[in-house]
MARGU-28108 format. One record per residue (C-alpha): residue in one letter; x, z, y. Coordinates in steps of 0.2 Angstrom, whole numbers, plus 5000, padded with zeros to 4 digits. Layout:
N
aXZY ...
! end
This chain:
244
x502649864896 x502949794879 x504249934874 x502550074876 x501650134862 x499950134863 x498550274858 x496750224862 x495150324861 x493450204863 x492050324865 x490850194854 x489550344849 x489050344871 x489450184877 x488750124888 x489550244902 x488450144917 x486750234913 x487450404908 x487450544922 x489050604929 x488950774920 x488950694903 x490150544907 x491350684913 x491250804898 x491450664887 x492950594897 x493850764897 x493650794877 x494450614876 x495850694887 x495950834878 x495950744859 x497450604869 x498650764875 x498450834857 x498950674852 x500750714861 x500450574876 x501450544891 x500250484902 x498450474902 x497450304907 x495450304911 x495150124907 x493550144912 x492750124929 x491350244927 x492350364917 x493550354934 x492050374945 x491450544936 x492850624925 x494350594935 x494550754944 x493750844930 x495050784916 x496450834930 x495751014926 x496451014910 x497650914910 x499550974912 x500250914930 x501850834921 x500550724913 x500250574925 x498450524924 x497850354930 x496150284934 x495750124937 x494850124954 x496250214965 x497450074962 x496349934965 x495650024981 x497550034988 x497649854984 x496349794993 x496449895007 x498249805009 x497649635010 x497549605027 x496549445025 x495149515015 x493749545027 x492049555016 x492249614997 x491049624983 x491049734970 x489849714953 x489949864941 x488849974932 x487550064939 x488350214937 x490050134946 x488850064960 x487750214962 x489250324963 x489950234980 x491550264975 x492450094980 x491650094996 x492050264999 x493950254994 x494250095004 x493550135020 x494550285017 x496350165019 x495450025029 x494150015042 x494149825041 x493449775026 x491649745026 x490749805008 x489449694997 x489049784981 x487949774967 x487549844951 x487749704936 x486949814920 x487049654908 x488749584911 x489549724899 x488449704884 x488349514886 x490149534884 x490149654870 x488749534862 x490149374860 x489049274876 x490649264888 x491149084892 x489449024887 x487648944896 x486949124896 x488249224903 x488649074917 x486849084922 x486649284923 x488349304934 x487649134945 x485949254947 x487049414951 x488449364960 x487349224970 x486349364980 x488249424988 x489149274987 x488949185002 x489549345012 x491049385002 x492949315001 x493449414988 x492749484971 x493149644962 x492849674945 x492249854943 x492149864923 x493449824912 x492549714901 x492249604916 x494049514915 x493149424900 x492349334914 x493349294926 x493149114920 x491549104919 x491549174939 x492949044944 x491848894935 x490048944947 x491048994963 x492548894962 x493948934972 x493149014988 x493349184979 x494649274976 x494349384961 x495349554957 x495249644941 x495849804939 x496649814924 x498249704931 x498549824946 x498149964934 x499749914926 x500749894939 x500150074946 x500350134928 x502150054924 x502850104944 x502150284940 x503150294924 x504850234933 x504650364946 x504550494931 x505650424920 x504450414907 x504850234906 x504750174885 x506050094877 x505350094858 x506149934849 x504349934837 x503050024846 x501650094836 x499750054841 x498450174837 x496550134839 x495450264837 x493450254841 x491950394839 x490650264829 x491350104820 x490549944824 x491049784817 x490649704835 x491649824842 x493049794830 x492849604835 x492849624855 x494349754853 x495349614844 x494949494857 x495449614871 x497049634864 x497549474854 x497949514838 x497249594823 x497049784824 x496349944812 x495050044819 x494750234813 x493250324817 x493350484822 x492350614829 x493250734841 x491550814849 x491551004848 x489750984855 x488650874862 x488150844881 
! end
């Protein structure tokens, strides 16, 4: 969807989402929610997976019904479940991802064939965040986690949105025996068809980006522009009308 303009809110000041309860994840999520609709938005993404798991139904409280809102575990769950080859599926996220049970849950909920092989990976996200992707240390702490589930698996799902980052270094330990599905690609697809079925659908010649974060980082700045390929500004702003 190149013709889409783009407002984004990183919540830097909690990250990360994986050890934070389900009361605070959620409070935080629908202040975001709230900051983006004041922003004019069409359609709201949680590119999160534990910001799916915990504020999902909460930012639908307050958000207009005429305001599509996407998460990122729905999507993929409808995916999977459609693969009728896919019989034993692993699943690495947070620990607040893992511990919520909410792929499990939602794909026995549209298959009762796939068999489930889940496991919290708590230093994936930072090692990414930390500029280790693609390197000695990030390919022998995915080898360490994804080696206890990998012998019972034929298919891999990336259940934290910095995890794409390492999707090489997964294919370059297990080869080609696992199929690896990351979210953010049908989280597109779910986002662009939802759009056509509204006729929300952009056509802006020169779409405008807008980055917005609750605490700068340099790093951050750094891994931002490497998720999405070009330069970019970051402004720091604090939307919290109280803390959790």
């Amino acid at each position: 969807m190149p013709n889409e303009q783009i407002i984004y809110f990183g919540d830097t000041a909690h990250l990360p989402y994986g050890d934070k309860s389900p009361g605070a994840v959620a409070q935080y999520s629908k202040e975001i929610a709230r900051f983006l609709l004041a922003k004019g938005v069409k359609a709201i993404v949680i590119a999160c997976n534990t910001a799916s798991a915990f504020g999902y139904h909460k930012v639908k409280e307050v958000i207009p019904e005429e305001v599509p809102i996407i998460n990122v575990i729905d999507p993929m769950a409808r995916f999977v479940a459609s693969q009728n080859h896919l019989k034993d599926i692993g699943i690495i996220g947070t620990k607040g991802t893992i511990n919520s049970n909410i792929y499990p849950t939602k794909i026995a909920e549209l298959s009762s064939e796939i068999n489930i092989h889940s496991i919290a990976t708590p230093l994936l996200a930072p090692m990414v965040e930390e500029n280790f992707a693609n390197t000695q240390v990030s390919t022998l702490v995915i080898q360490e986690y994804i080696g206890k589930i990998s012998p019972y698996i034929n298919g891999l799902i990336l259940g934290c949105t910095h995890y794409p980052l390492l999707k090489d270094d997964i294919r370059k330990v297990f080869g080609s025996g696992i199929e690896i599905f990351d979210s953010s690609e049908v989280t597109a697809i779910a986002l662009k068809q939802e759009l056509e079925s509204r006729d929300l659908l952009g056509n802006n010649v020169d779409p405008k980006y807008q980055f917005y974060i609750s605490d700068y980082t340099e790093s951050f700045e750094r891994n931002a522009q490497m998720f999405f390929g070009h330069s970019l500004h970051l402004k720091e702003l604090n939307i919290w009308s109280n803390q959790v």
